[in-house]
N, C-alpha and C positions, 0 to 999 in steps of 0.2 A: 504494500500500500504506500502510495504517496505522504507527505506530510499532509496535504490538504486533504486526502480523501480517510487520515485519519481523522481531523478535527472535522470534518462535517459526518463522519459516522457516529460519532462520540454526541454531536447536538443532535443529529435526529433519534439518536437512541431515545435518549432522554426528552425529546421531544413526544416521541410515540409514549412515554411512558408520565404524560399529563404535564412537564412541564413548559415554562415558559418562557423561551428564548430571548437574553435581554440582551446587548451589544455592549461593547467591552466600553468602561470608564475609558476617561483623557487619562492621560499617562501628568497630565495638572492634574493632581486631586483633588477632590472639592475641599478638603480641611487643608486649611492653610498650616497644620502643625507637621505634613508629613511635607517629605522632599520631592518622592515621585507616588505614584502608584504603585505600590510595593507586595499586593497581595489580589487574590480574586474576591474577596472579602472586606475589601474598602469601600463598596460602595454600598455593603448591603448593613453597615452597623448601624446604622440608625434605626434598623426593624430588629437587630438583635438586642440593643438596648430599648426597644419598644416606644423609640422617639416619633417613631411614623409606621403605619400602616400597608404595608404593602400592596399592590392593585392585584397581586397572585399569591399561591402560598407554595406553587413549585418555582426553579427558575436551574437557567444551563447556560451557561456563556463561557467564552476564551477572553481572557482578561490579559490583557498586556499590561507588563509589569516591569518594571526599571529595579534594580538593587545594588548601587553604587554610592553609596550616603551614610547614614545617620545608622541608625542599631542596627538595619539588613544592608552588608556594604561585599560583595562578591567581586568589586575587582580585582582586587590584588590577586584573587586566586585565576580569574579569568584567562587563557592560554596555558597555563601551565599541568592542568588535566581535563578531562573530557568532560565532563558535567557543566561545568560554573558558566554563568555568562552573568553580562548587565542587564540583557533584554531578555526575556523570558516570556512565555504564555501561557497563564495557568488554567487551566479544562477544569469545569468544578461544577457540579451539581449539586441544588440548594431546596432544602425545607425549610418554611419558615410556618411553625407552628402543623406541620400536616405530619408527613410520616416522621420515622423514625430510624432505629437501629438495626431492624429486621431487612427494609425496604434499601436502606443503603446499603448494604453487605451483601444482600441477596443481586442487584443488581451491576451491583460491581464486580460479584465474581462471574457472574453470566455474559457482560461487556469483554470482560480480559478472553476467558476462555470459551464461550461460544461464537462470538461475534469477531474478534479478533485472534483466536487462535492463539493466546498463550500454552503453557506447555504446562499445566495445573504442577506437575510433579515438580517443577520450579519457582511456585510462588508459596513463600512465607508471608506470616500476619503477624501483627504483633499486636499484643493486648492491656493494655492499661493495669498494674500490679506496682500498688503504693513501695515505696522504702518507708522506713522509718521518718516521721515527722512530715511526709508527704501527703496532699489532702485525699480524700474520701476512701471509698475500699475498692478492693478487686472487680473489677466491669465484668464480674459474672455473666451480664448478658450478651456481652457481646462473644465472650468467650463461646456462650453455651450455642449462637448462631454458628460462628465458624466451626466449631465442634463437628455441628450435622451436618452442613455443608460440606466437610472434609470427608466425610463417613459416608455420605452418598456418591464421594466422587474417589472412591476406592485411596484417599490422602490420609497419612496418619495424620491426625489430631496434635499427636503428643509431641511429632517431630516439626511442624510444619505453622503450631502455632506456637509464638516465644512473646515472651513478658518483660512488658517494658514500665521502668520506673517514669515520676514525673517531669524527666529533662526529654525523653522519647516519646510520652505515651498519654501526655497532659496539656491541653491547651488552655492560655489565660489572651484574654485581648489585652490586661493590663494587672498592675497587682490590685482595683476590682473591678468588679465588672465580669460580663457573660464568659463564662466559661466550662472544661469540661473533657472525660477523656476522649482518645482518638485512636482508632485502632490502621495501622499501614499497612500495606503492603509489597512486598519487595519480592524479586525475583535474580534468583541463582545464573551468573550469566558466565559461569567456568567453564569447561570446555566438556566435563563431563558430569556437572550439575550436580552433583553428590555431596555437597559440602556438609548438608544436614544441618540448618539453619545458622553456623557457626560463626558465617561473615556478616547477620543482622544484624548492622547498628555500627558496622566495625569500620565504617568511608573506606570499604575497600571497590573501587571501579569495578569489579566482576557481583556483588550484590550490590542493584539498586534500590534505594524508594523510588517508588512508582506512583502510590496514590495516597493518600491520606486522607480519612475519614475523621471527624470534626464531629462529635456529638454534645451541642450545647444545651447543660441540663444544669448547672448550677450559676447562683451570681456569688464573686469572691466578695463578700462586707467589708467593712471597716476595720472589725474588731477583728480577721483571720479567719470567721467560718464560712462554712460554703454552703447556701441555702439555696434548695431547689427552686427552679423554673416551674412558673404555671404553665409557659409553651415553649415547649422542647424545640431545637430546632439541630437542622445539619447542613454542615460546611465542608464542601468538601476540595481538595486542589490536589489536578494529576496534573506533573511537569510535563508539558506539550511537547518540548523539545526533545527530554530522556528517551520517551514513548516511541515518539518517530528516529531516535535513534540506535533503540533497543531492535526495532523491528529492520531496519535497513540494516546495522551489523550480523546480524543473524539471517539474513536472507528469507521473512518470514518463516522464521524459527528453524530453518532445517541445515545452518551453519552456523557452531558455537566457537571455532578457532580464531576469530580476530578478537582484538583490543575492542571492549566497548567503546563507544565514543557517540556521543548527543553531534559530532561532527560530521556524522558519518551520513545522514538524512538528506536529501535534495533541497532542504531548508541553507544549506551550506553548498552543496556545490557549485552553482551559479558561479558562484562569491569568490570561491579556490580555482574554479575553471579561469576568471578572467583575472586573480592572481599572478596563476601560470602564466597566463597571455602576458602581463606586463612586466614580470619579473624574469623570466626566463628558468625559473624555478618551478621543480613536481613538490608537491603536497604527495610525505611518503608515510603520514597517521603516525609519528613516532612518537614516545612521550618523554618528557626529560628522565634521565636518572637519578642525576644531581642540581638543583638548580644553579652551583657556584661553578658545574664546571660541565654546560650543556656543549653537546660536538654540533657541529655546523650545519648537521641535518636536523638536529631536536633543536637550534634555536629556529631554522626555518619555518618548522612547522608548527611552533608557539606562533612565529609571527604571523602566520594564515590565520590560525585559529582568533588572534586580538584582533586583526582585522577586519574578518568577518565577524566578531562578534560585537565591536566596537564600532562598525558602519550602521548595523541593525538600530543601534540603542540611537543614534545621531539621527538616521533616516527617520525615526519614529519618535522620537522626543521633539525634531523639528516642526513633524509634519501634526501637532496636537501645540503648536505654540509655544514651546519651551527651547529656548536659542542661548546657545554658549555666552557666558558674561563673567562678570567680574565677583558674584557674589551669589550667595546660597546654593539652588539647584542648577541656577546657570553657570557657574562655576564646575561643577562637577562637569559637565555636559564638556567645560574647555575642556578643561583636565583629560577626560576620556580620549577628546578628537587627537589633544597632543601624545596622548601615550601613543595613539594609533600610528602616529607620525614618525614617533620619536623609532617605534616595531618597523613599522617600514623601512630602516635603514639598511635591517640583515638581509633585507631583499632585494638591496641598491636598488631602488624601485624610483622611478623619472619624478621633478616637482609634480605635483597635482594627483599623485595615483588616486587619493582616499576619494577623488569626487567622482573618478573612473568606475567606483563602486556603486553609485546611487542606484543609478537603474536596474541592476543586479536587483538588490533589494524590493524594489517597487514594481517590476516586473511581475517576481516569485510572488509579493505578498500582496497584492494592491485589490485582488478578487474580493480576498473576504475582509479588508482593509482600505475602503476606496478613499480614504483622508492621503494617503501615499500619494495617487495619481495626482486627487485634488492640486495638492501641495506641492508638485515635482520642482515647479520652477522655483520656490521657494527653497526649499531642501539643498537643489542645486550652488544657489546664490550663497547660501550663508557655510556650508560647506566649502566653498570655494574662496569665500572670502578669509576662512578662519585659517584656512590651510596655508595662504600665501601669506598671511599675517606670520605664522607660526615659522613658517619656512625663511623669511626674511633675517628672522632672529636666529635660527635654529643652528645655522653652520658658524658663525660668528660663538653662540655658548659650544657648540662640540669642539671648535679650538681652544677656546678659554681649557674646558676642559683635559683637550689634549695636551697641553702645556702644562696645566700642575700636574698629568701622570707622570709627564719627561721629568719633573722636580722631586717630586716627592710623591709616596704612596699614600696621603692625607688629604682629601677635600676638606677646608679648614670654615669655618661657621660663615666668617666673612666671604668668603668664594663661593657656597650653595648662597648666601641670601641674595649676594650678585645676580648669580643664576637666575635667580627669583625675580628679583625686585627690578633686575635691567633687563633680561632675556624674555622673561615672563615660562621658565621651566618651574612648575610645581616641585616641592620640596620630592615627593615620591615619585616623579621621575630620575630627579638626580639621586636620590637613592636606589635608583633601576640599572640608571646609568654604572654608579659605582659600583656598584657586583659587579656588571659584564666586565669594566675596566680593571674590578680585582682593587680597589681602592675603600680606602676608608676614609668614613662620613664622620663631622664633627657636627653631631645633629644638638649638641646643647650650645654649640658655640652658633649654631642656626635660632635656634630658638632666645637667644638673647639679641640675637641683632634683631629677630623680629621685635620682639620689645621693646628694645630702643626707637625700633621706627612709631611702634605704635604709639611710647609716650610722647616722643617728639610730636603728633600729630596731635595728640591729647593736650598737649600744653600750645600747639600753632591757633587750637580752639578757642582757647582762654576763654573759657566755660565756668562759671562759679555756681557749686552745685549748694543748692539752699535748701535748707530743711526747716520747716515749721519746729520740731524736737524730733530728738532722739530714740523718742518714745514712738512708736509706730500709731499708739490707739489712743494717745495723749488727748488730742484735738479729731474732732471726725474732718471726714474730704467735706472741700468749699461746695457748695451746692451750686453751680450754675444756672443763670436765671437767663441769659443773654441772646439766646433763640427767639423769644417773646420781644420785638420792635418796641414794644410800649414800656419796658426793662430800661430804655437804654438812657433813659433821661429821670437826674433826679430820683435814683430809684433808693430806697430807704436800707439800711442796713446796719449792722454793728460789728464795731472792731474788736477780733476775738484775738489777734497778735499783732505784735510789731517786735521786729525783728532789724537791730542793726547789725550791721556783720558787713568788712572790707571795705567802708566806709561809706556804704548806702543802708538806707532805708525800706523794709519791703512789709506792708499792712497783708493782713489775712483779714476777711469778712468772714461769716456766716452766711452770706452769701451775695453773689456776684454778677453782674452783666457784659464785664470782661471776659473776654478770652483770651484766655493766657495760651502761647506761642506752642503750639502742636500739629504736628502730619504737615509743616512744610507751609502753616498758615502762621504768619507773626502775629503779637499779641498784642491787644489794643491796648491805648493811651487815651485820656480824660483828664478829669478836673472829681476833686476831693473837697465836698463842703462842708468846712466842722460847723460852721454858723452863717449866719445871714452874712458875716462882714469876712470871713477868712475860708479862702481854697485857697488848695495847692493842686500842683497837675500830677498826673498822676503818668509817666513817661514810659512804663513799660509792662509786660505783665506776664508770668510765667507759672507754670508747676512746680511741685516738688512731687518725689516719689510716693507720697504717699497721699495723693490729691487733692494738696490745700497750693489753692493757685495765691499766689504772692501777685502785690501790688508795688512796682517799684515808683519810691516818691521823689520829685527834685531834690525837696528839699528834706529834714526830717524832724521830728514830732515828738512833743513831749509825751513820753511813755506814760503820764497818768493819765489820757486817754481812753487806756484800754477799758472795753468795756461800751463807750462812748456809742450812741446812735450818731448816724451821720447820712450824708447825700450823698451818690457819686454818679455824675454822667458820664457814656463813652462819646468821644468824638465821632458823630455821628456822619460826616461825612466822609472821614477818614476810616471808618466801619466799611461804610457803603462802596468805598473804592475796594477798598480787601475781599469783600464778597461778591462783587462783579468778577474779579479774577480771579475767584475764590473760584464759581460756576462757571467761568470761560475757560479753567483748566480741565472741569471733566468734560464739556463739550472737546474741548481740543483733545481729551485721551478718547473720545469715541467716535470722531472725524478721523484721527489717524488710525484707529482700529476698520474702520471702514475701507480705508483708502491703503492702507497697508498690511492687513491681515490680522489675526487676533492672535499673533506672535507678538504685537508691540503689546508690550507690559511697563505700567510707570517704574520708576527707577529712580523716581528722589523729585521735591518740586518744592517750589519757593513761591509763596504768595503775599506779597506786600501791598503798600495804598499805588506805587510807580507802576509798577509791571508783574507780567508772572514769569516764571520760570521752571519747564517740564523737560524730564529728564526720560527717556522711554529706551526700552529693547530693540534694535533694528539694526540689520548690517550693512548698512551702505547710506550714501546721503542722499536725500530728499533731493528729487528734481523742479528746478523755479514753475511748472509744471503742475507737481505734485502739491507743493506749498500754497499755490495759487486754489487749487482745490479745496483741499483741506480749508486754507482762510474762508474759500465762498461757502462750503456747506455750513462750516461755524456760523457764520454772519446770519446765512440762511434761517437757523434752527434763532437766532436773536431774533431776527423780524419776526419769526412767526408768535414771538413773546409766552413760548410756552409755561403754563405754571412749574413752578420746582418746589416738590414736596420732599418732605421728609419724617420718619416713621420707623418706630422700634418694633424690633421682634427677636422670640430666640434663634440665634445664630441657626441653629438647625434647621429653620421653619423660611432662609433668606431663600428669596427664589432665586432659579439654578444659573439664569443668567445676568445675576448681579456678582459684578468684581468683589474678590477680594486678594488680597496681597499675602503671597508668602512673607513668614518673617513674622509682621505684625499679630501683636498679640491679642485677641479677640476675647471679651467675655461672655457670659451666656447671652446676654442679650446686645445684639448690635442697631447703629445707628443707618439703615436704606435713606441716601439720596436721590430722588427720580429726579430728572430731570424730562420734561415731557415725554416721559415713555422708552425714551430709546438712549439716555444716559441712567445706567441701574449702578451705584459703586456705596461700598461699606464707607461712611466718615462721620466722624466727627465736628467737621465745621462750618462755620456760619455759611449761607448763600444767600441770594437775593429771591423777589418770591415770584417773579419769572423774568424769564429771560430777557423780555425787552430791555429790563433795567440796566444790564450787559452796555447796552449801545453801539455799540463795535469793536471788531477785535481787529489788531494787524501785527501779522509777524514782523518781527525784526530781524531773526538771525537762525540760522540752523546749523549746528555746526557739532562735530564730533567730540565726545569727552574721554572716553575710552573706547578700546576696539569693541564691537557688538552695541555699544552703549551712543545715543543722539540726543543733544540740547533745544528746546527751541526758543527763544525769548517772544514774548509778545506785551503787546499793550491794551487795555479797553477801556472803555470809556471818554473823560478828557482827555485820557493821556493819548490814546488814540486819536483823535481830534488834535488836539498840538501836531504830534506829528503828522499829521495829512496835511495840515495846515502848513508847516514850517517846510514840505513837498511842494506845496504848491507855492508860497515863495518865493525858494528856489529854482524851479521850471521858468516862473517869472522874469526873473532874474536872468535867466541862463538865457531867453527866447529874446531878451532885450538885448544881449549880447552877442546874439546870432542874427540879428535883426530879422526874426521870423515869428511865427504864431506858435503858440507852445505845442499844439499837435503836430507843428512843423520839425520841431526838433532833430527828432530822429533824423529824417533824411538828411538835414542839413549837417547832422553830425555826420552821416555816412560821408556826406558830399567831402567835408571837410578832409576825413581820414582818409580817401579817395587819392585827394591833392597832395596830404603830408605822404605820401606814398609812392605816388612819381616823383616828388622835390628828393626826398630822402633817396631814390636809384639815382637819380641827375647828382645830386652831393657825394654819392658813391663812387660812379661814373671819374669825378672831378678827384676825389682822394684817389681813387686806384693810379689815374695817370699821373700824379703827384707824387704816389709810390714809386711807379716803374723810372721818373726820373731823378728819383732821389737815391735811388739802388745805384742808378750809375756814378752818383757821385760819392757815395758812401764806399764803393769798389774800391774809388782812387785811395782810397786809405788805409788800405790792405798793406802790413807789411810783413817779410819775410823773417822766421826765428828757426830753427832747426828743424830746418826742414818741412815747416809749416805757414799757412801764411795769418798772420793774428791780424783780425779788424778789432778796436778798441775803440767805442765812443760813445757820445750822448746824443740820445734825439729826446725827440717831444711828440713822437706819434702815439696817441692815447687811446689807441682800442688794441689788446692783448694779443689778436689774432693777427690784426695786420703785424704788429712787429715779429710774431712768430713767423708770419708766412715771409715776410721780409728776411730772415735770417736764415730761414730753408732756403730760401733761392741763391740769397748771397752763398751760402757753402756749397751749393751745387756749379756754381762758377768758380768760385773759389777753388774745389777740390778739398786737397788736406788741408784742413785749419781748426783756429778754435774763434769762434765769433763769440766777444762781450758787447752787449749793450746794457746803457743804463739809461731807460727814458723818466725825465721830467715831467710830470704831469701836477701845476697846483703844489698842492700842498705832498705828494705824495712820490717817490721814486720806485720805478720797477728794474730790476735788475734780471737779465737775461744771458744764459750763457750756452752756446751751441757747438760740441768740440765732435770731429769725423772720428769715423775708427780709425785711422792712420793716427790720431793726434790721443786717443785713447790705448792703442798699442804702444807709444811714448811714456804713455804713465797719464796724463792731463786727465783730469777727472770733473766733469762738469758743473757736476754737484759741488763739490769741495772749493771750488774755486766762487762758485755764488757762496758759498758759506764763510769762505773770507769777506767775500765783499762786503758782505750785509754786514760781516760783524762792524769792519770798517766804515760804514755808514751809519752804524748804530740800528741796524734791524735783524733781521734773520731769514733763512734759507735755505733750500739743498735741491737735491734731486739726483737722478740717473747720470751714470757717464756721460751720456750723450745729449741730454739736456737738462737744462734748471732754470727755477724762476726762485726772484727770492724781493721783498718788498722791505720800505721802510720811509720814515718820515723824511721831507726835506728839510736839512736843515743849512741846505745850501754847501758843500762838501765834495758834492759832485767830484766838480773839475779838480780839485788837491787830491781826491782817492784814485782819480783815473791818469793824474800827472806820475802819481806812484807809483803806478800798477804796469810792469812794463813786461813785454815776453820772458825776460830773463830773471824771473820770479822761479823758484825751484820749483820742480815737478812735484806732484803730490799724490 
C-alpha cells in the first residue's frame, strides 16, 4: 500500500464504523500557550475538559503535527535514526462520551490485522500496571479485552501482552486535568520475530509503537486524587509515518531482512530521488554507529534523511502561516531551514538546493493537503528568500570557523556568540558543527556573553520598574474606568498611594481613566485637581506587575494627601489621537493580511498621539503597488465609518477567527475588538467608536527591520492632513519652478532628465578626448630606471575609472614599467600605483609602494602587485612627497 492509500483506508475504516471525519488543525494552534500543533488531541481538549460541546460524539482525522520546541522537541534526534522527525501525522480515532475500551481495542486489532494485514504473531500490547506510588490500579479491563482477543486469534495472552508502569502506560494532559491509562501497541520487526515481547518499551528500531490507545476516565484534582469521569472518553494517535514505513520495509509483510526505517515509504522518496538528482549522491539507508565518528556514507544518508525531513516541516508550517523569524515558533522554523542548510554541505549540494525540494513535497502531499498547492508561491518565496539570507553568511562563519580548528581544538564562548550574534548560526548548530570538526565548545563562556548582551540591552532601555509594594496583595489592581468617554473628564477618585522613588512622583487611584502604557499603546497624560484652585499635570502613566497603574506627576505632592478625594481629567484630545491609531493599526494588520496572506502576523507596534508604528511577518518588501492598496482598502473601511465594538468573553468561547498572539499571556477571560466585522483581534486598548473618527491614514515608510520581519510607519488623522498638506506645498512649489501645472510635473521632470542625459554623453564625449590628449602628454614623462620605464606624477582627473583606464593604457604603451599617480581632487588625494610583471619579476610591489606613499602623505593603502589604490587628506605635500620619491628608491 501506498502512504496515501494507507491514511485514506484508516478514515474510511473509521468512517464506516459511525465516525466523523474532521480535517486536520493549523499547525498555528488555537492556544496561544503551545509553539506548534504538537498532538492529534489539541484540538479536541476543550470537549475533554467539557468547555464545549461537540456537534459528534465519534470523530477520525490525520493531524499534522510539528515537535521541535518546548516539552515535545524531536530534532536533535531527527537524521540520526529512522523514526524521529519534526513533521509528523498523527491517525487517531476519537470518543467523546460514546464508546469505550471494548470498541477501541476491538477495532484496532481488526484494522492492523484484517484490513491491513499485520502478522498478529508480531504484535504486542501493553497494559497499564501501577509501580509503587503511581495513580489508580491495574486496567483489569482492558487486560481482560486483549486476553480474549488473543485467545480467539490462536496468540498467547501471557506472552504477547506486557505491563507497563505510569511513565509507559499512563496518560495526564497536565498535572490536573483529564486523564487516564493507555494501552499500545507495538510490533516485533527482527528478522525472525521471536523476541517474545522483550524489546517493549526498550527504543530499540526493530520493536515499534504503533498505536496508542488513550482511555480518558479520570480528572487529576488539586489535592493528588484521581476522580472519575461522568463521560469516558478515547484518544487515540497511530504514527502515520512508522505505519507507512513499517509496511514498505517489509514489503507488505513478506520481507523482514532490512533496517526498519519510517524512511523507507514513498512519503520520502520523491525527496531522496531529487536529492540524488542534485547531489550526485545514492541514498544507501545506513544508520550511524557512532555519532562522533560517522564514515562518509552514514553522514550522507543522515543528510537525506534532515533534508527530507526538515523541507516537510518548512513546506507545511509555511503553507498554514507560520514563517521563519526572529523569535518564539518563528525562530524555531529559522533554526530548522538552517540546520537543513548547514546538512546540505556533506552533499556539496549547489546554492539554493532546499527550494529545489518544495515541489517534491507538494506534489506527494497536496491531494489530501490542498493548503500546499494553495500556498506554492508563497512556500517558494520565503524558502528562497531565507536560504540566500542564510547562504550569504554561511561561508564567511565556516571560515571563521575553519580558522580556530587551524588554532586550536576550542571554540571559545566569544567565537560561538560571534557565530551567533554576526553570522546568525544558532548556538546548536555550532555545536553540530563542532562534533563533525572534533572540536570543543565553550558553551558557559557562550552563555555569559549572551548575558552580557542581554543586560547591555536591559540597561540601553533605561526602564524603571515600579512597584506599588512588595507585598503582592498589599493594595488590590487599579480598576480601570477609561473605556467609558464620559470617564475621561473630571472623573472623581481617591488617592490610595504615592510613591516617590529616582526622583519622580507616581499616584495610585482606586481607580482610573488612564491608560497606562501596554500592547504597544503609550499611556495617557492629564491634569490632577486637589481643589478648585491647585492641579498638576499628570505626564505619564504606567503599570506595575501587579496591576496598580501609576500616575507619573510633574511635579510632587505632599504625602499627607493620601487618602484625599480628588479630580483627574485625560487629555482628551491627545486620547482621541492615540485611538485613531490605536484602530488604524488593526485595520492596517487586516489590509495586509488580505493583501499578503494570513502568514503576516504582528511582530511588535507603537501607538502614540504622532503616528503608529507596525511591525508584521513577511519576507520580502512591499511593492509602491502593494502599499498603494493596502492604504486604499484602509481608507476604504474609514469612509465606510464602520462601528468598533468591543466585548469580553472566556478565552475559550473567542470565535475561531479572531487573532490572537503567541507569546502573550491571556486570562480566562479576554478582551474581542470588532472592528466592522472583518477586523476580529484579542486587546486590550482604547479605540474610537467607529471608524470615520480615523479620518485618514497615509503610509510613510516600509522598510525592513530584521530578515523575515517589515516596518510600516503611518499617520491619521491631522497628522495625516499636515502631511498631505505640507505634499501639496511642495508640488506647489516644485510646479512654480518648473514653470508648469502640478499635474505637469512629471513629464517635465522626465523632459528634464531626458536633457541632463545627452549634456552628461556630450560632457563625456568632451573628457574622453581630453583624456586621449592628455595621455600623450603625460607619455613624454616617462622615464627610464632599470630596465623599466617609471611615469611619476600629479593630475586632477577626479572620476576613479578614468584615471585607472588612463594608467592601463599608458603601460600598455609603455610596456615594462611601474606607473605612480597621485591625483588632487578638493580637499582629498588618490594615490594610484600600476607596476607590469617584468617590473614585479624585479621585486617592485604595487601595493607596498602605495603603502609608502600614503604613509608619507599621512593616509593609508595597499593592494596587489600589480595594482593599488591608496587615499588621504590634502594637506598640500603633494609635490615635496613626489620631489622625493625617485626610481632609485630600493626594491621592496
Amino acid at each position: 500500500m501506498t502512504a496515501s492509500e494507507i491514511r485514506n483506508s484508516f478514515i474510511e475504516f473509521f468512517k464506516n464504523k459511525g465516525h466523523t471525519f474532521v480535517p486536520s488543525e493549523s499547525l498555528l494552534p488555537s492556544s496561544p500557550n503551545l509553539l506548534f500543533t504538537n498532538a492529534g488531541m489539541n484540538q479536541f481538549v476543550p470537549y475533554f475538559l467539557g468547555a464545549r460541546t461537540p456537534a459528534y460524539s465519534r470523530a477520525v482525522n490525520s493531524q499534522k503535527c510539528i515537535r521541535a520546541g518546548g516539552k515535545h522537541n524531536d530534532l536533535e534526534d531527527v537524521g540520526f535514526d529512522t523514526y524521529h522527525h519534526t513533521f509528523f501525522e498523527m491517525l487517531g480515532n476519537w470518543s467523546f462520551g460514546d464508546y469505550f475500551k471494548k470498541e477501541a481495542i476491538e477495532w484496532a486489532w481488526e484494522l492492523l490485522t484484517k484490513v491491513w494485514g499485520f502478522p498478529k504473531e508480531r504484535l504486542y500490547v501493553t497494559v497499564y500496571k501501577p509501580s509503587p506510588g503511581d495513580p489508580d490500579k491495574f486496567d483489569q479491563e482492558a487486560y481482560d479485552i486483549w486476553k480474549n482477543i488473543l485467545k480467539k486469534e490462536n496468540v498467547d495472552p501471557n506472552v504477547h501482552i506486557v505491563n507497563g508502569n505510569r511513565k509507559d502506560n499512563f496518560w495526564m494532559m497536565g498535572d490536573t486535568g483529564p486523564c487516564g491509562p493507555c494501552t499500545e501497541i507495538h510490533i516485533d520487526l527482527t528478522e525472525k520475530g521471536d523476541t517474545k515481547g522483550s524489546l517493549v518499551n526498550m527504543s530499540s528500531p526493530y520493536c515499534i509503537e504503533i498505536w496508542n490507545l488513550v482511555f480518558i476516565q479520570f480528572n487529576a484534582e488539586t489535592d493528588g486524587t484521581f476522580k472519575p469521569l461522568t463521560n469516558k472518553h478515547v484518544d487515540t494517535g497511530m504514527g502515520f509515518e512508522r505505519v507507512a514505513g513499517i509496511i514498505a520495509t517489509t514489503k507488505n509483510f513478506t520481507d523482514f531482512s532490512g533496517i526498519p526505517s519510517n524512511y523507507n515509504s514513498d512519503l520520502f522518496t520523491d525527496i531522496f530521488a531529487k536529492l540524488e538528482k542534485l547531489s550526485g549522491h545514492m541514498y544507501r539507508k545506513t544508520m550511524p554507529s557512532s555519532l562522533d565518528n560517522m564514515s562518509k556514507q552514514e553522514r550522507i544518508d543522515c543528510s537525506f534523511r534532515v533534508l527530507a525531513d526538515h523541507i516537510r516541516t518548512l513546506c507545511f508550517s509555511i503553507a498554514d502561516g507560520i514563517l521563519p523569524g526572529n523569535e518564539g515558533r518563528n525562530y524555531v522554523l529559522r533554526r530548522i531551514l538552517r540546520r537543513a542548510i548547514l546538512w546540505g554541505q556533506h552533499l556539496e549540494l549547489p546554492e539554493g538546493f532546499f527550494a529545489e525540494l518544495i515541489d517534491c513535497v507538494i506534489n506527494k502531499m497536496s491531494g489530501f493537503f490542498p493548503e500546499l498547492k494553495t500556498q506554492r508561491t508563497l512556500i517558494h518565496k520565503v524558502i528562497e528568500s531565507e536560504e540566500k539570507s542564510f547562504e550569504r553568511t554561511l561561508d564567511r562563519g565556516l571560515q571563521l570557523l575553519d580558522k580556530i580548528a587551524a588554532k586550536n581544538k576550542t571554540i571559545s564562548g566569544q567565537d560561538a556568540f560571534t557565530l551567533y550574534d554576526t553570522y546568525g548560526f544558532p548556538i546548536d548548530l555550532t555545536q553540530l558543527i563542532a562534533k563533525e570538526k572534533h572540536l570543543n565548545l565553550d558553551i558557559d563562556g557562550f552563555n555569559k556573553a549572551m548575558e552580557e548582551q542581554r543586560e547591555k540591552a536591559r540597561s540601553a532601555q533605561k526602564k524603571s520598574v515600579i512597584t506599588v509594594s512588595e507585598e503582592k496583595d498589599q493594595k488590590p489592581a487599579t480598576q480601570f474606568v477609561g473605556f467609558d468617554a464620559a470617564n475621561l473628564v473630571d472623573y472623581e477618585t481617591i488617592i490610595t498611594k504615592i510613591i516617590n522613588t529616582q526622583g519622580k512622583t507616581y499616584l495610585v487611584f482606586d481607580k482610573t481613566p488612564f491608560y497606562a502604557t501596554m500592547g504597544g499603546q503609550i499611556g495617557d497624560q492629564g491634569i490632577l485637581y486637589l481643589d478648585a484652585e491647585t492641579k498638576l499635570k499628570i505626564i505619564d502613566t504606567i503599570k506595575d506587575e501587579f496591576g496598580h497603574i501609576l500616575h507619573q506627576l510633574e511635579n510632587t505632592i505632599d504625602e499627607s494627601l493620601m487618602g484625599k478625594k480628588v479630580k483627574i481629567s485625560v487629555y482628551e484630545n491627545r486620547r482621541r489621537q492615540i485611538q485613531r491609531n490605536h484602530t488604524a493599526t488593526h485595520l492596517l494588520h487586516w489590509a495586509l493580511r488580505e493583501h499578503l496572506g494570513t502568514h503576516v502576523k504582528q511582530a511588535g507596534s507603537l501607538v502614540d498621539d504622532k503616528k503608529l508604528r507596525f511591525d508584521f511577518s513577511h519576507y520580502q518588501a512591499l511593492t509602491h503597488k502593494q502599499l498603494e492598496d493596502i492604504e486604499y482598502d484602509v481608507n476604504q473601511a474609514i469612509l465606510k465609518n464602520s462601528p468598533v465594538r468591543w466585548y469580553e468573553v472566556p478565552f475559550k468561547d473567542k470565535p475561531e477567527n479572531c487573532i490572537a498572539f503567541f507569546g502573550e499571556k491571556y486570562g480566562s477571560i479576554v478582551r474581542i475588538v470588532d472592528i466592522g466585522g472583518f477586523s476580529l483581534e484579542l486587546c486590550g486598548g482604547t479605540h474610537v467608536q467607529a471608524t470615520g473618527e480615523i479620518g485618514l491614514l497615509k503610509i510613510i515608510s516600509e522598510t525592513a527591520i530584521a530578515a523575515g520581519t517589515r516596518r510600516i510607519e503611518a499617520v491619521v488623522g491631522q497628522e495625516a492632513l499636515n502631511l498631505l498638506q505640507s505634499q501639496s506645498h511642495s508640488l506647489y512649489r516644485i510646479s512654480n519652478a518648473l514653470s508648469c501645472k502640478p499635474n505637469e510635473i512629471e513629464t517635465r521632470i522626465e523632459t528634464l532628465l531626458e536633457q541632463k542625459a545627452e549634456h552628461e554623453k556630450e560632457l563625456r564625449k568632451l573628457q574622453q578626448k581630453h583624456l586621449a590628449s592628455l595621455e600623450e602628454d603625460i607619455l613624454k614623462l616617462a622615464q627610464p630606471y632599470d630596465n623599466l620605464q617609471w611615469l611619476i606624477t600629479e593630475t586632477n582627473i577626479p572620476n576613479i575609472n578614468d584615471l585607472r583606464g588612463l594608467a592601463v593604457n599608458l603601460s600598455n604603451k609603455l610596456g615594462p614599467s611601474v606607473i605612480i599617480f597621485i591625483s588632487s581632487i578638493e580637499d582629498k588625494i588618490l594615490t594610484l600605483v600600476l607596476c607590469s610583471q617584468e617590473a614585479i619579476k624585479k621585486g617592485y610591489h604595487a601595493g607596498n609602494i602605495v603603502s609608502d606613499l600614503s604613509i608619507q602623505l599621512g593616509g593609508k593603502g595597499g593592494g596587489k602587485p600589480d595594482f593599488a589604490m591608496g587615499g588621504a587628506k590634502n594637506s598640500g605635500q603633494v609635490t615635496e612627497v613626489l620631489k622625493g620619491f625617485k626610481p632609485y628608491l630600493q626594491k621592496v
